[in-house]
C-alpha positions in Angstrom: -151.4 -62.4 49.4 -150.7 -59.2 48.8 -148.3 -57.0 46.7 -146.0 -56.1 49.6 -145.8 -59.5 50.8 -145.1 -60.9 47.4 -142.7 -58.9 47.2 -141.2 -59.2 50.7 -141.2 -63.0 49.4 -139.2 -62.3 46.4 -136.4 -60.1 47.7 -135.8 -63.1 50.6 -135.3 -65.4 47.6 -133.0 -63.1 46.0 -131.2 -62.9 48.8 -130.8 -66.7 49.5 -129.8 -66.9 45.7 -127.1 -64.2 46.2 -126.2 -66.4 49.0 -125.8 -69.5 47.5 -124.1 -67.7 44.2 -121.1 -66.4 46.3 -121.0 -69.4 48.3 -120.6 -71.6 44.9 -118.2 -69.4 43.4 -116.0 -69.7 46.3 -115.6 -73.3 46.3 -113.1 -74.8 43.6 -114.3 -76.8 40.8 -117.8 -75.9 41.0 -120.6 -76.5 38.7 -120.1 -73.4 36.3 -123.6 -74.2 34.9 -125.7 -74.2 37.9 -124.5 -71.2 39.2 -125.0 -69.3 35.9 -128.7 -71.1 36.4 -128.6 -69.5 40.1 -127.6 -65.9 38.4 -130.4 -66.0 35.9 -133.1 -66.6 38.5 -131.9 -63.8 40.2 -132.1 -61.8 37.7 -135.3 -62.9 36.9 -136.4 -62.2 40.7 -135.2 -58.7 40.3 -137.2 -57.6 37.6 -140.2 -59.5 38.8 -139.6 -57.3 42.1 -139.0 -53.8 40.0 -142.1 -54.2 38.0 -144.2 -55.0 41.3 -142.6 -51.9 42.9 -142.7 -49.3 40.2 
């Protein structure tokens, strides 16, 4: 696999994370500590995809 395509990977995963965040934190009584889990793998994908990029 290469670089571009890992990283074309990653951002689609952040994205469906981002998804799945707002869509969590719209609906009442949610699980506070799974989307907190959802926000740190974000993050995590993000700086995975900023260190492959720069």
């Amino acid at each position: 696999m290469s670089v571009q395509s890992h990283v074309a990977e990653l951002r689609k995963k952040h994205q469906h994370l981002s998804d799945e965040v707002e869509r969590a934190q719209r609906m009442p009584g949610s699980d506070d500590l799974s989307i907190s889990t959802m926000k740190k793998e974000k993050l995590r994908l993000k700086e995975e995809i900023e260190r492959l990029t720069h």
